[in-house]
N, C-alpha and C positions, 0 to 999 in steps of 0.2 A: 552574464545574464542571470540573474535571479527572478526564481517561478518560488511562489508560493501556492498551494494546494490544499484546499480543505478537503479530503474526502470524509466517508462515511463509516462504513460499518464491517468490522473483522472477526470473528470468534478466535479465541486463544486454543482453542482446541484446533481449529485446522492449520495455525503458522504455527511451524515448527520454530521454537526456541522466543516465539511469544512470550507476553507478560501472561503472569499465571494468576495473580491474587491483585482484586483491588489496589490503584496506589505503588505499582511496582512497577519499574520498568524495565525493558531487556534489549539491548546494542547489538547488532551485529551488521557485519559487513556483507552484502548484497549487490547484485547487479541490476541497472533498471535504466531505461529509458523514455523520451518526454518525448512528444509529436514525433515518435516511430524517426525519431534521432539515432547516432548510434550509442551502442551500448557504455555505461561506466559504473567505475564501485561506487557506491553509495553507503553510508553509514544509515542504518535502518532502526530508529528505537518507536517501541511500540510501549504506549503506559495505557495499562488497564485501568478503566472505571467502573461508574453503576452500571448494572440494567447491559453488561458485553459489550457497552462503546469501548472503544480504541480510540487513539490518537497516537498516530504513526505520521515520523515526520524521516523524511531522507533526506542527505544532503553529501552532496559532493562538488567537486570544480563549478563553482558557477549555476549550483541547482541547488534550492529547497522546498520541498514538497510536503506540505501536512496534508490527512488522510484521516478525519474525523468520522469514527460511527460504527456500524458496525454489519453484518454478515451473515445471511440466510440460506442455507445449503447450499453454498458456492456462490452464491450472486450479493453482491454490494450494493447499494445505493445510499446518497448521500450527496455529499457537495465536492466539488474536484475547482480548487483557486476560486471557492467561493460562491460556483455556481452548481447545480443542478446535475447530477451524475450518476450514473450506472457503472457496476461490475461484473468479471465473473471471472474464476479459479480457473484455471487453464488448467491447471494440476494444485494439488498441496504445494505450496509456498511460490509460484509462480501465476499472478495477478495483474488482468491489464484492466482497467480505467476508463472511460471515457464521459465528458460531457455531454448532458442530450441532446445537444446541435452538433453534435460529433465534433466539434471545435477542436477541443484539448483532449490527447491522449496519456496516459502513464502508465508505466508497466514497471513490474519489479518482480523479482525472484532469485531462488538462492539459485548460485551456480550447479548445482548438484541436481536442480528442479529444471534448468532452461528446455528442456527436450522431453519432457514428458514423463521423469523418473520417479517414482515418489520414494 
């Protein structure tokens, strides 16, 4: 199965190990899951732009998810696979997703974040 995902909007100041500077992008390995599936690693890179959009795209087994935009004191909004979407930080680095017809859900966070740790 391959899921593509636009989302929205991220500040590099609240993901840890985020792109920092325009034009830079930063990899790491992450856990996340799609329609509250179960959980899997995911390869997570996030490239900084203008104006604090992101473009964070994940992919692992049979998943890839991009995550266009960017991030207002814990809450997202943007597009999620191209349609119309809201967020919110459950914690620093642990972020679930959803479309406004609750349709599509996504979630990702580092392992170290799943439970509430910052």
């Amino acid at each position: 199965m391959r899921i593509a995902i636009l989302p929205t909007l991220a500040a590099a100041a609240l993901l840890p190990g985020a792109a920092t500077a325009q034009g830079t992008a930063a990899r790491e390995t992450v856990r996340c899951a799609f329609n509250d599936g179960p959980e899997r690693a995911c390869v997570f890179t996030d490239q900084a732009g203008r104006g604090g959009a992101h473009r964070m795209t994940f992919t692992g087994p049979g998943i890839r998810v991009t995550f266009v935009g960017r991030a207002n004191s814990g809450w997202w909004s943007g597009q999620l696979n191209g349609r119309p979407a809201m967020g919110f930080e459950r914690n620093r680095g642990n972020v679930v997703y959803s479309t406004t017809d609750l349709g599509t859900r996504f979630a990702w966070w580092y392992p170290r974040n799943a439970h509430g740790t910052y």
